[in-house]
Backbone as CSV, one residue per row, in Angstrom:
resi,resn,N_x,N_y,N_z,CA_x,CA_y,CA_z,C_x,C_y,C_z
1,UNK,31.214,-77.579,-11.179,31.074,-76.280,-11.835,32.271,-75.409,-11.493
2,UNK,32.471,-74.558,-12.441,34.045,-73.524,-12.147,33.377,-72.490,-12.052
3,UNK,34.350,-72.062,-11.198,34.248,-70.628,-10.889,33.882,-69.651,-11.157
4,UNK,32.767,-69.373,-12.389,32.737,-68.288,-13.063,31.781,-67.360,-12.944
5,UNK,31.422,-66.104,-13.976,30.381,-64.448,-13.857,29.105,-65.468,-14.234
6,UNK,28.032,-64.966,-13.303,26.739,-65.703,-13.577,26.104,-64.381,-13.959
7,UNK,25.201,-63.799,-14.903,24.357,-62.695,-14.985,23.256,-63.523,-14.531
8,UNK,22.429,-62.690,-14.146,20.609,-63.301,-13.271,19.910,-61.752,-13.519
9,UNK,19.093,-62.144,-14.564,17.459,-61.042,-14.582,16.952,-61.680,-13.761
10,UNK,16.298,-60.362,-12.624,15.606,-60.972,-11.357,14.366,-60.004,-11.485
11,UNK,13.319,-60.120,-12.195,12.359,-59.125,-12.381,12.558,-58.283,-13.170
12,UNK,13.788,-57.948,-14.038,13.821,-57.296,-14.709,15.194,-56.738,-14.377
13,UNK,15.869,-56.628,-13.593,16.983,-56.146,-12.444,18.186,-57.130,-13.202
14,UNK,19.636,-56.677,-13.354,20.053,-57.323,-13.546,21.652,-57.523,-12.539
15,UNK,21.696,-58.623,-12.281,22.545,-58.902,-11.342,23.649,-59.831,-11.843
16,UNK,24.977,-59.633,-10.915,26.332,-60.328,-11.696,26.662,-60.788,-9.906
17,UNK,27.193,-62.395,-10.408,27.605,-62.836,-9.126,28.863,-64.124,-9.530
18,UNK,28.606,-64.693,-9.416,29.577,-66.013,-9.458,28.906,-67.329,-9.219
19,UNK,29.170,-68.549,-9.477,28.686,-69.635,-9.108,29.157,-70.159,-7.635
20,UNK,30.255,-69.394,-6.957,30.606,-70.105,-6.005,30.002,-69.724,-4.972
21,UNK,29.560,-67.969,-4.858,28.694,-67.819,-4.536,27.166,-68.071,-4.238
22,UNK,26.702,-68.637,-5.107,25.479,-69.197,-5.469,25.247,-70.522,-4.670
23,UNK,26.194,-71.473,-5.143,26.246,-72.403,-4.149,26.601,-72.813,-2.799
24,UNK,26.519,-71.652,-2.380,26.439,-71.202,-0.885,27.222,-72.349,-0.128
25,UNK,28.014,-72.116,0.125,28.579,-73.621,0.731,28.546,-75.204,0.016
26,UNK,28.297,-75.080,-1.385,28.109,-76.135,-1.759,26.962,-76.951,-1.270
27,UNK,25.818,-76.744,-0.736,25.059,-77.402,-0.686,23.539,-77.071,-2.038
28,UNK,23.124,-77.964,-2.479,22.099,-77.943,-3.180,21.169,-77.154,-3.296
29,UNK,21.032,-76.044,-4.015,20.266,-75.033,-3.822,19.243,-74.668,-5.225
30,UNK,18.441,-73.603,-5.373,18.097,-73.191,-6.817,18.953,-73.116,-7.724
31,UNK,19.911,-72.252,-7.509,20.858,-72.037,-8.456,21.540,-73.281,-8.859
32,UNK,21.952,-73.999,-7.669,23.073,-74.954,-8.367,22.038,-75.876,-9.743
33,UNK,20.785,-76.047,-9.433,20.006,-76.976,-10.142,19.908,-76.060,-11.766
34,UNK,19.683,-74.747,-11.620,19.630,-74.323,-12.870,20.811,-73.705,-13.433
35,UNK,22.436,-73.932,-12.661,23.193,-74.029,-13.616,23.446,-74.548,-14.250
36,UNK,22.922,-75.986,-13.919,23.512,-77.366,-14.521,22.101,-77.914,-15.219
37,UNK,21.239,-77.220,-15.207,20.382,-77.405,-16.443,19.545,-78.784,-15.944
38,UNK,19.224,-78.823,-14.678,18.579,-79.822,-14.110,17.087,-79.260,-13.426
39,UNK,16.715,-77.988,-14.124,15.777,-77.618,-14.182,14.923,-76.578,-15.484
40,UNK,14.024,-76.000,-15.322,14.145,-75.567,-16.599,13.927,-74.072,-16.470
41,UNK,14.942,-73.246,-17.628,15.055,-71.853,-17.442,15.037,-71.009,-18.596
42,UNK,14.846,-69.997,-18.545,14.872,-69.128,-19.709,16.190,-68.000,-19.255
43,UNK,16.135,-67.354,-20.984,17.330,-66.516,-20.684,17.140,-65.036,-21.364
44,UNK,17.512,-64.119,-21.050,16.837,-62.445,-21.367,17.370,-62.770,-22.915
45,UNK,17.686,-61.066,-23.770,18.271,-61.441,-25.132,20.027,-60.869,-24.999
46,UNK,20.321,-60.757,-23.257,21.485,-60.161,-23.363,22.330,-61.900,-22.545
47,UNK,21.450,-62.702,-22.865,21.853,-64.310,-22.244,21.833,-65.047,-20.700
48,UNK,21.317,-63.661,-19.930,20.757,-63.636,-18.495,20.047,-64.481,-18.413
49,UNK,20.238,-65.249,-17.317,19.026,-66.125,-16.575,18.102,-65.428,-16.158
50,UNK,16.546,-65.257,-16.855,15.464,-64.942,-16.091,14.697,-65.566,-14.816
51,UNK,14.669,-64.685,-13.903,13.825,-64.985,-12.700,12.887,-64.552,-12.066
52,UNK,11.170,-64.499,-12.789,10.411,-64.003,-12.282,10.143,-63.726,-10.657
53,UNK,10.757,-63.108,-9.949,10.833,-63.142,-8.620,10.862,-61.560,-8.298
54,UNK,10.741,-60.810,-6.726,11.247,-59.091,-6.304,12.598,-58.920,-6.124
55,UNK,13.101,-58.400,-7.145,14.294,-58.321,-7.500,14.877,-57.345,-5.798
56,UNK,13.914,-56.801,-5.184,14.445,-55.774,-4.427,14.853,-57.205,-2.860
57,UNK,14.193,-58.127,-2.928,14.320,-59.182,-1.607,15.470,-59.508,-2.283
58,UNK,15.542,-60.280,-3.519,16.649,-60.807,-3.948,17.833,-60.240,-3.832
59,UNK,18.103,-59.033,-3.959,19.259,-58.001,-3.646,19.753,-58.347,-1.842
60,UNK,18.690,-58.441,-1.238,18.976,-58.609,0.503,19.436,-60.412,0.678
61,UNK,18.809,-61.266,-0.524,19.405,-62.631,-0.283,20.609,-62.724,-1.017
62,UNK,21.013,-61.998,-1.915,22.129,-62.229,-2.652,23.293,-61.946,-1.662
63,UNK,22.858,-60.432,-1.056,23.754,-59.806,-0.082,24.482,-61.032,1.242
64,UNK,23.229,-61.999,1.120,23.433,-62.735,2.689,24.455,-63.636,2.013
65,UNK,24.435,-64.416,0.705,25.398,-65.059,0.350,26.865,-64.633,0.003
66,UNK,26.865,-63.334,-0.184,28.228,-62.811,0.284,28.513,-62.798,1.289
67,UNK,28.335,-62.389,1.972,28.654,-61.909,3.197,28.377,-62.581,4.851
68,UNK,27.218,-63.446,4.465,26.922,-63.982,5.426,25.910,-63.171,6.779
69,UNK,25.704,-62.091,6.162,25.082,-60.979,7.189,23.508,-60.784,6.758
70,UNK,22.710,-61.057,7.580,21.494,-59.893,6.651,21.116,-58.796,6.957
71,UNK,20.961,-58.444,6.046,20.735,-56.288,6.142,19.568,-56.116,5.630
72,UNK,18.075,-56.361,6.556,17.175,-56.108,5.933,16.241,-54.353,5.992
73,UNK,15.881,-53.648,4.873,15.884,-52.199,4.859,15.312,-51.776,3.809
74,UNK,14.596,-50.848,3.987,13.922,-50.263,2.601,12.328,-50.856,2.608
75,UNK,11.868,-50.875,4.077,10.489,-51.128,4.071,10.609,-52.820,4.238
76,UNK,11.187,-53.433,3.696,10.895,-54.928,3.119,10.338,-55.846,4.755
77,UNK,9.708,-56.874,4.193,9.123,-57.733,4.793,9.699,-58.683,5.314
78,UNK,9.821,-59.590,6.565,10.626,-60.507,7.005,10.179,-61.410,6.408
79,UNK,8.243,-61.796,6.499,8.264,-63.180,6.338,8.262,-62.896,5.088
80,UNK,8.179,-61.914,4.047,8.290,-62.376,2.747,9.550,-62.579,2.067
81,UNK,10.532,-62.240,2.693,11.665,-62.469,2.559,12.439,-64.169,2.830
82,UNK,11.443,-64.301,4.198,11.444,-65.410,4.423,11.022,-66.555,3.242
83,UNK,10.007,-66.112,2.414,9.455,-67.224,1.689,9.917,-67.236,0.395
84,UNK,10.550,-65.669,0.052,11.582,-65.751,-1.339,12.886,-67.238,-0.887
85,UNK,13.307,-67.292,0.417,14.872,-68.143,0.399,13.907,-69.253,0.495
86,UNK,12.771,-69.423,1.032,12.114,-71.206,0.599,12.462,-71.278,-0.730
87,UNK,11.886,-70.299,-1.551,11.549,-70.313,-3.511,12.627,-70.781,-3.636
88,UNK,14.059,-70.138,-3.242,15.389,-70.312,-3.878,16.080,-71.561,-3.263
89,UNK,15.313,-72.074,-1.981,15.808,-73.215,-1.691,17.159,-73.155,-0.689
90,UNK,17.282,-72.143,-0.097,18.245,-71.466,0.921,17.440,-72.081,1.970
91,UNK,17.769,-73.182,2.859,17.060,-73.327,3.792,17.554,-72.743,4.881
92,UNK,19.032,-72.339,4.778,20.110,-71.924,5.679,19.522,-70.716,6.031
93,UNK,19.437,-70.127,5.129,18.770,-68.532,4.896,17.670,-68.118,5.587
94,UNK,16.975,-69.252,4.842,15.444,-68.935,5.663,15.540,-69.140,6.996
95,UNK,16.155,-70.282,7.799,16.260,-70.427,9.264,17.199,-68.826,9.603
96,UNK,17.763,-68.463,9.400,18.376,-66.942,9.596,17.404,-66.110,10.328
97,UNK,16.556,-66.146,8.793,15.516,-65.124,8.610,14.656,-65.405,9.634
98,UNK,14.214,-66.714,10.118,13.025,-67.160,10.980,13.293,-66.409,12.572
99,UNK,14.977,-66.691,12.563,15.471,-66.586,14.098,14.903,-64.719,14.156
100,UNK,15.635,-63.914,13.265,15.113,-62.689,13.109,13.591,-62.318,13.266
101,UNK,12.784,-63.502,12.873,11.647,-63.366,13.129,10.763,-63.422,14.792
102,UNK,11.579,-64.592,14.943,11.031,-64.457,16.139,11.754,-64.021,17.723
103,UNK,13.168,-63.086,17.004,13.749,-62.599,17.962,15.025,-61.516,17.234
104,UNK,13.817,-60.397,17.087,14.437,-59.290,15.902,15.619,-58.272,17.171
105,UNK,16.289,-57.964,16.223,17.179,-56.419,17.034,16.206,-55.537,17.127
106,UNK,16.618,-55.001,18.187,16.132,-53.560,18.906,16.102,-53.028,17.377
107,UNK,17.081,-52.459,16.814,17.088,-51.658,16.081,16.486,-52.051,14.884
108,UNK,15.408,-50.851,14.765,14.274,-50.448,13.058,13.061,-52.002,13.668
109,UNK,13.011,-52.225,14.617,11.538,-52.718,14.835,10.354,-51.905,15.782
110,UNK,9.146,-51.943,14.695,8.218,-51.196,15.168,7.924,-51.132,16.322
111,UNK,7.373,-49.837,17.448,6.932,-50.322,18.761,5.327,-51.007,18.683
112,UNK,5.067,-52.360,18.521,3.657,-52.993,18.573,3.061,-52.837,20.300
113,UNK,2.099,-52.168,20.122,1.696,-52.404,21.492,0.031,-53.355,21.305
114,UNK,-0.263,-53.921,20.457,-0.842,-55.149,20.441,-1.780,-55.134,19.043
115,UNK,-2.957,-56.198,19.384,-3.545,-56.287,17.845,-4.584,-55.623,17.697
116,UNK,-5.011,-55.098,16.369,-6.066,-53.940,16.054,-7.418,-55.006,16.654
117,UNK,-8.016,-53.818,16.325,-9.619,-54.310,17.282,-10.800,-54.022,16.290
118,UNK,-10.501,-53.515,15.078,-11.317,-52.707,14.486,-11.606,-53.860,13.197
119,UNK,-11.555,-55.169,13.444,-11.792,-56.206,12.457,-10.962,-57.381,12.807
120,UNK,-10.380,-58.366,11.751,-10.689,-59.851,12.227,-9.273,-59.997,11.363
121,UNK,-8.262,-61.080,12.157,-7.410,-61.348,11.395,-7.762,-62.835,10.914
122,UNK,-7.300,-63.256,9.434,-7.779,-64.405,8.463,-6.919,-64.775,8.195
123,UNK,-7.063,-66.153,8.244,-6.080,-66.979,7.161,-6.173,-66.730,5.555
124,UNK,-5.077,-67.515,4.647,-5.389,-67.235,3.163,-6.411,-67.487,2.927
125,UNK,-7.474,-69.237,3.434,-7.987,-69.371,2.254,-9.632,-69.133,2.939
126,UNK,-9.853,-68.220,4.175,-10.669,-67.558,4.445,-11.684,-68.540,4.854
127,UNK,-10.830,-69.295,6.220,-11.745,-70.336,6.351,-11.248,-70.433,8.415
128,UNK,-10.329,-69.961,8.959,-10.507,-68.829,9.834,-9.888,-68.148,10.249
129,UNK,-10.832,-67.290,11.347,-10.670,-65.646,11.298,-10.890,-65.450,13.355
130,UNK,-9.543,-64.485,13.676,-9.629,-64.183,14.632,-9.761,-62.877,15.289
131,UNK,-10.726,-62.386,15.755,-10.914,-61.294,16.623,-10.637,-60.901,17.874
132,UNK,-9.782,-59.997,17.974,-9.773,-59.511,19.203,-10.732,-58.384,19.953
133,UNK,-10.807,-58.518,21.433,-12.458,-57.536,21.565,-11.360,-56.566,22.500
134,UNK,-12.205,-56.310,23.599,-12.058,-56.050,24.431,-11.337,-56.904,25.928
135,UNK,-10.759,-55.508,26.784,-9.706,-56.489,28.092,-10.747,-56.834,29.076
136,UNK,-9.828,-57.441,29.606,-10.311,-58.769,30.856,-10.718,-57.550,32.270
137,UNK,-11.277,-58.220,32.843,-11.700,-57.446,33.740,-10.548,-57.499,34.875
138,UNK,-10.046,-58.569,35.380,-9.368,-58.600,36.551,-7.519,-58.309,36.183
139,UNK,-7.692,-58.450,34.802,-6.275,-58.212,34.549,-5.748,-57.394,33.074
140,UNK,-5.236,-56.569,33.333,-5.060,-55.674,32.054,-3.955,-56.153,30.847
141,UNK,-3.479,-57.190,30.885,-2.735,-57.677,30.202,-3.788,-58.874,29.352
142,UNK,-4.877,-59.206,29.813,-5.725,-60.222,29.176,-6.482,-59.765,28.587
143,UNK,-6.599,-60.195,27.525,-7.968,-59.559,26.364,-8.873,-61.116,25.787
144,UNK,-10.153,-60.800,25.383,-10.665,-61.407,24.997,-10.490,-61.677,23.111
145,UNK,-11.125,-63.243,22.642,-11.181,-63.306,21.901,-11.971,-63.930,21.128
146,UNK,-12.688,-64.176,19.551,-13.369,-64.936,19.237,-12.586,-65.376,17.596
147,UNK,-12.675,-66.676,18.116,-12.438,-67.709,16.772,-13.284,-68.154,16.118
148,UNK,-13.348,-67.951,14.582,-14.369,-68.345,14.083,-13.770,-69.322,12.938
149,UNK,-15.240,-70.567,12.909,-14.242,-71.040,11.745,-15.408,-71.476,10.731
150,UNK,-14.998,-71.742,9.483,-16.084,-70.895,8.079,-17.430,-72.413,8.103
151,UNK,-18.161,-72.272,7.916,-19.425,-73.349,7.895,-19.281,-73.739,6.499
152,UNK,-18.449,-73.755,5.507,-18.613,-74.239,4.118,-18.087,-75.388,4.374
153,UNK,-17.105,-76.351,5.237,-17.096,-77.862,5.131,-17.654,-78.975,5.786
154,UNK,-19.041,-78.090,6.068,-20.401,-78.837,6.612,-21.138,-79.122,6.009
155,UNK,-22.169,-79.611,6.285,-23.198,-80.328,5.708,-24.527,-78.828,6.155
156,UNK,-24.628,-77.555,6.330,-25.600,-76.918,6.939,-25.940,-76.200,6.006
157,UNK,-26.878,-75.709,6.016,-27.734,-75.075,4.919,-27.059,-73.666,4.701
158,UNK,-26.857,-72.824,5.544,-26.360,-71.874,5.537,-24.452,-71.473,5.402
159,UNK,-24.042,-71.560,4.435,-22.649,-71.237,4.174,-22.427,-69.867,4.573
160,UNK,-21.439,-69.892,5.559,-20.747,-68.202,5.717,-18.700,-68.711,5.657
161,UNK,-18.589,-67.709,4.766,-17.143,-67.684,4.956,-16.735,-67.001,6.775
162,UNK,-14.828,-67.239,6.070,-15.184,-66.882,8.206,-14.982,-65.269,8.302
163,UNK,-14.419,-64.550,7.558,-14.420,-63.044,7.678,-15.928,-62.683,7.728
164,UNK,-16.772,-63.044,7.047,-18.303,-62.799,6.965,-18.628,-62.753,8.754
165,UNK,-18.751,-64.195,8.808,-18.897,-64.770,9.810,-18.607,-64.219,11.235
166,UNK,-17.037,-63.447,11.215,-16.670,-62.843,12.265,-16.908,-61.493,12.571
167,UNK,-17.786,-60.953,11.556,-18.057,-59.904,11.528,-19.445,-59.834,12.458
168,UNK,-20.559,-60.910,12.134,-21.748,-60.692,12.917,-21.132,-61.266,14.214
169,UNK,-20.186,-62.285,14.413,-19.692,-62.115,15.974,-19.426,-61.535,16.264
170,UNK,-19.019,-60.934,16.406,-18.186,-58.980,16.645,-19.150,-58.428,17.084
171,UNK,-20.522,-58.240,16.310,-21.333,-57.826,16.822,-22.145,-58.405,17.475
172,UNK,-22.365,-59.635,17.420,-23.038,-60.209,18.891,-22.311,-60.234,19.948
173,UNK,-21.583,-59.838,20.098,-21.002,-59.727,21.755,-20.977,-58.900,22.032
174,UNK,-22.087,-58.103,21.648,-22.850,-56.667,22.404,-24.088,-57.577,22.924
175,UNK,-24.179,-58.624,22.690,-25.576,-59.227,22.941,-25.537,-60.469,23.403
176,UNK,-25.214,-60.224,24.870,-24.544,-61.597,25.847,-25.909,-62.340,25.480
177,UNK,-27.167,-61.647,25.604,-28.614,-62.991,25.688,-28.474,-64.056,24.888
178,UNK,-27.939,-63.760,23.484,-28.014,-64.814,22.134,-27.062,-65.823,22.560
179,UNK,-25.861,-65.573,23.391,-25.173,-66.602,23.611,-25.872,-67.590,24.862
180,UNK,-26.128,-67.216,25.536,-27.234,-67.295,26.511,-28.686,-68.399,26.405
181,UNK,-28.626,-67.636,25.377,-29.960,-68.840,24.931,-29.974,-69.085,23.484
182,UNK,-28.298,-69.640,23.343,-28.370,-70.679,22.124,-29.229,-71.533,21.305
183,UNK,-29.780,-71.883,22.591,-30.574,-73.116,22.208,-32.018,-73.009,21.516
184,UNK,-32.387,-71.535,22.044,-33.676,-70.998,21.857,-33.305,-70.189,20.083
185,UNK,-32.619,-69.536,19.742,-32.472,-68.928,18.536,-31.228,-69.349,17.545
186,UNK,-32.468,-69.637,16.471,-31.590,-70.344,15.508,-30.321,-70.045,14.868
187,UNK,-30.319,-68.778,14.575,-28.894,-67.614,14.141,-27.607,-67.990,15.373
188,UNK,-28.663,-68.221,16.268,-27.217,-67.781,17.390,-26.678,-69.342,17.730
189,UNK,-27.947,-70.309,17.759,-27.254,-71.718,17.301,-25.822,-71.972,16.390
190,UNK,-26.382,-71.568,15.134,-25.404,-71.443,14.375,-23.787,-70.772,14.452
191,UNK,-24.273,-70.207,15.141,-22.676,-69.052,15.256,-22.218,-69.922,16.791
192,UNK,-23.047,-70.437,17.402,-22.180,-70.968,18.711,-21.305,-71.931,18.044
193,UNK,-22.053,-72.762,16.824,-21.668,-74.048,16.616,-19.921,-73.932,15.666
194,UNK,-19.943,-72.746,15.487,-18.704,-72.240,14.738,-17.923,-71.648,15.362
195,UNK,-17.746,-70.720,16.440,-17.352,-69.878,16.994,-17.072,-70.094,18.293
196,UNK,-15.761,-70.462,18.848,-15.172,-70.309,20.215,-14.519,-68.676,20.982
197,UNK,-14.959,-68.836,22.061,-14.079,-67.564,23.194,-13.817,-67.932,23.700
198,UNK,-12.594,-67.487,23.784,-10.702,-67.467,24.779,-10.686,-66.093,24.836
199,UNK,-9.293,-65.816,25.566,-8.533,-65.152,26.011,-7.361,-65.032,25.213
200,UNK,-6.398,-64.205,25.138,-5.072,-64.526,24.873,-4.468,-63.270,25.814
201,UNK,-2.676,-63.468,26.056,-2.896,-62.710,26.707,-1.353,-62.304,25.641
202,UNK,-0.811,-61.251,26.654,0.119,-60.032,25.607,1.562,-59.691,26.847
203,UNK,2.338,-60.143,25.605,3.690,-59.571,26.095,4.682,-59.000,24.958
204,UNK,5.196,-58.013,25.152,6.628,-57.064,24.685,7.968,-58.098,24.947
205,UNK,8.583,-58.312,23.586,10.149,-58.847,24.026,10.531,-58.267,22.568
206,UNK,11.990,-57.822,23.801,12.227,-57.719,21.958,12.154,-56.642,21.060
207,UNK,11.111,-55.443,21.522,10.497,-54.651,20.545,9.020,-55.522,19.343
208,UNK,9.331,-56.854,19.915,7.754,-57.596,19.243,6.878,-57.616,20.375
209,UNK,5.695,-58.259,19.654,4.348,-58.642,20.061,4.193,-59.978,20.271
210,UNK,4.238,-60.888,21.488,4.144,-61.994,21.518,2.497,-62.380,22.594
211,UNK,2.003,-63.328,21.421,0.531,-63.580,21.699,0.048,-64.804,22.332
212,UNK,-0.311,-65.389,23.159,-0.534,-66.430,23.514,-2.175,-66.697,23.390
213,UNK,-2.920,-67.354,22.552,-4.045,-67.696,22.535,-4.469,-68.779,23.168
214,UNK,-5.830,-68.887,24.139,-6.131,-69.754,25.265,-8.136,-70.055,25.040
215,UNK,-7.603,-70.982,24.675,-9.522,-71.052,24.514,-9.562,-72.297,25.302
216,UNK,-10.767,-72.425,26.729,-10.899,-73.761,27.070,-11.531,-74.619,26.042
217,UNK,-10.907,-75.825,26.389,-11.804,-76.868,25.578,-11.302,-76.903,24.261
218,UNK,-10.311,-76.038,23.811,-10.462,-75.570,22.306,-9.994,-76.692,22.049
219,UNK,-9.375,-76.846,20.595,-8.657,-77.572,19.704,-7.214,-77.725,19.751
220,UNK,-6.930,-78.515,19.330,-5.163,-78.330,18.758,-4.638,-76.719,18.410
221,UNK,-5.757,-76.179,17.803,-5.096,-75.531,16.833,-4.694,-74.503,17.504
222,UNK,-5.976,-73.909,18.475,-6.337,-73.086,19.218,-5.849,-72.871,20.889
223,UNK,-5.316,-74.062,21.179,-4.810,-74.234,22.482,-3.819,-73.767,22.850
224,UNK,-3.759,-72.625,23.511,-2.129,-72.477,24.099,-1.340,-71.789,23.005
225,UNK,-2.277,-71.632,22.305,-1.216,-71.106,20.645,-0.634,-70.005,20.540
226,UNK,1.046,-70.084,20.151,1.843,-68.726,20.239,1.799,-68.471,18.561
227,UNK,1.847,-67.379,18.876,1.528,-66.003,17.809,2.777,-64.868,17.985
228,UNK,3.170,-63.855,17.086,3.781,-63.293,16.866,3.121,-62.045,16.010
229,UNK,3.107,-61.124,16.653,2.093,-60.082,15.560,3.388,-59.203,14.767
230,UNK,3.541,-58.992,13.738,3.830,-58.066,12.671,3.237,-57.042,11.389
231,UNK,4.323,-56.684,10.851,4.110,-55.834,10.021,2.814,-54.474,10.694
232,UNK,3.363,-53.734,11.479,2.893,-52.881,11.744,1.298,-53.058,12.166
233,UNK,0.934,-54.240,13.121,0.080,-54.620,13.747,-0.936,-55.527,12.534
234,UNK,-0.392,-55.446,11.363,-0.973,-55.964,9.812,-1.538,-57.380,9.947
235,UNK,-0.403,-58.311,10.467,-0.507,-59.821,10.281,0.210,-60.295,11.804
236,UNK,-0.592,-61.939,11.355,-0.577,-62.924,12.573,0.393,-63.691,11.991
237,UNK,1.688,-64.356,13.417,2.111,-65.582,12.648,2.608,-66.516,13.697
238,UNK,1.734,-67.691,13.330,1.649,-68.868,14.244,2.392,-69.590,14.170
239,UNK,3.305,-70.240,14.631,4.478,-71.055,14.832,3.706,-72.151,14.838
240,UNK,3.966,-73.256,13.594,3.481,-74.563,13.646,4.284,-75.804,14.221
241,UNK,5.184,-74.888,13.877,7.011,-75.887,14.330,7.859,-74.822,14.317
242,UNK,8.095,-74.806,15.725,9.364,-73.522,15.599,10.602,-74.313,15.678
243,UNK,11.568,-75.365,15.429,12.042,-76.588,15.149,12.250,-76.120,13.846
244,UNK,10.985,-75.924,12.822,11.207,-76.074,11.533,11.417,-75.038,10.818
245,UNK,10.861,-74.006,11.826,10.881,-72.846,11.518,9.469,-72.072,10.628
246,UNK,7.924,-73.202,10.466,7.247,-73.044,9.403,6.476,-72.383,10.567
247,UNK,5.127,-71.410,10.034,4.095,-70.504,10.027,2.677,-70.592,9.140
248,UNK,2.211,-70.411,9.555,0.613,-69.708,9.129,0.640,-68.240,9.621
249,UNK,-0.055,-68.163,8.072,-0.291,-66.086,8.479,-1.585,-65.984,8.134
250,UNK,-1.967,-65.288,9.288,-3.284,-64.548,9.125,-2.869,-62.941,8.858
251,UNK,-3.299,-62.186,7.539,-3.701,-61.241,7.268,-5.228,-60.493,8.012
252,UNK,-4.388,-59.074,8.497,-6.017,-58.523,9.138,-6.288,-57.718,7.979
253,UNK,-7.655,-57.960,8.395,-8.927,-57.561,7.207,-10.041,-56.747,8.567
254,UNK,-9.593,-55.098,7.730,-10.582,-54.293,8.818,-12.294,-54.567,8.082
255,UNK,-13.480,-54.021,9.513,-14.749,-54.935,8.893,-14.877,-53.336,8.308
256,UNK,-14.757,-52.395,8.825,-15.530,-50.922,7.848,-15.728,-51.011,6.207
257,UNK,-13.772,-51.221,6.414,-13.692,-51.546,4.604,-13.688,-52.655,3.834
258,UNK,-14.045,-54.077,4.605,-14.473,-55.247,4.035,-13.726,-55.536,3.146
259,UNK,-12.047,-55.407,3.651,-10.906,-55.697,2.523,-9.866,-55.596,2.984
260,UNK,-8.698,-55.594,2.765,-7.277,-55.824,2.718,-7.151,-54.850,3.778
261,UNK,-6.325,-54.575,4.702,-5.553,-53.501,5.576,-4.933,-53.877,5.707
262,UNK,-3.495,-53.642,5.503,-2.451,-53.985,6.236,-0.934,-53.234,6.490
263,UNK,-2.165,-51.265,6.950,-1.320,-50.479,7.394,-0.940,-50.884,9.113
């Protein structure tokens, strides 16, 4: 491909760059595939490549392929920024973005001093959900926690999603007896059989929130598991492979308003 003016509608936004740009070092990217028509694209009526995508992230990834810098500002989101350079196939980018993630500048990161208490953070597909309670008795850096995970890929009569679910835990742990005598009440059977308590405990680096979740006995999933809290105490994000740089996000969901928060 030569050298030439690429126009790109990016949401509606219209942007002028170059192909050499685009191909970021020559390695294989979105763009290079839909200059060369090895994917399939549409074009505005002024002959722009349309790209249903936030034209306002795209402006901060375009920026990184000039320049090589990222300048992220104007409110915007890391990991969603992060998951626009997956879309575009910047893997370079996204590892950038990841390192930023999990080891941001001092400067324009929020002071987190840990995770809300006032409801349950969830995965997408609402199958589980983690609460944080109250601190540890012997040490003020340890807090308690409860994991819940959703009863719909059982065989039990009773289906609860896990936000549901973590909500009546929340409130049974005003009520040490039910855990106590599991065995004796059927409700509380149920919720033992779903629901683990750990600990996690809490440290500042950085200007972040770094979480360590500790449940005995737990699982893979649950063991030892580092966390990263963002977006203004909003969301969870679990390092599945920090190697790869990939995540799971749990969105918190306060229980008052039985919906989205993620001031």
């Amino acid at each position: 491909m030569t050298d030439t003016i690429v126009r790109l509608n990016v949401g509606g936004r219209i942007f002028e760059t170059t192909v050499t740009t685009l191909r970021f070092d020559g390695v294989d990217n979105f763009f290079t595939a839909l200059l060369s028509d090895r994917t399939p694209s549409l074009k505005d009526t002024s002959g722009a490549y349309f790209i249903d995508r936030d034209p306002d992230y795209f402006t901060v990834i375009l920026r990184f392929l000039r320049t090589r810098k990222l300048d992220v500002s104007n409110g915007l989101q890391l990991t969603a920024l992060y998951d626009e350079a997956l879309f575009y196939s910047l893997d370079a980018v996204a590892e950038v973005i990841m390192r930023r993630i999990t080891n941001p500048d001092q400067s324009g990161v929020g002071e987190l001093v840990g995770p809300r208490l006032d409801g349950a953070y969830v995965n997408g597909e609402n199958t589980k959900a983690i609460v944080f309670t109250c601190c540890g008795e012997n040490d003020e850096t340890e807090k308690r926690i409860i994991i819940v995970e959703d009863s719909s890929k059982d065989a039990d009569p009773v289906k609860v999603d896990a936000f549901s679910q973590a909500k009546v835990a929340r409130a049974a742990t005003s009520l040490p007896s039910l855990w106590d005598e599991y065995n004796k009440v059927d409700y509380a059977a149920f919720f033992y059989k779903y629901i683990k308590r750990g600990k996690f405990l809490i440290r500042q680096e950085g200007g972040n929130t770094f979480l360590s979740l500790i449940v005995p006995g737990g699982e893979q999933l649950t063991q030892n598991k580092m966390a990263i809290l963002a977006c203004g105490a909003g969301e969870l994000l679990f390092f599945a492979s920090a190697a790869e740089g990939s995540f799971a996000r749990f969105k918190f969901r306060s229980f008052s308003e039985n919906g989205s928060d993620n001031s």
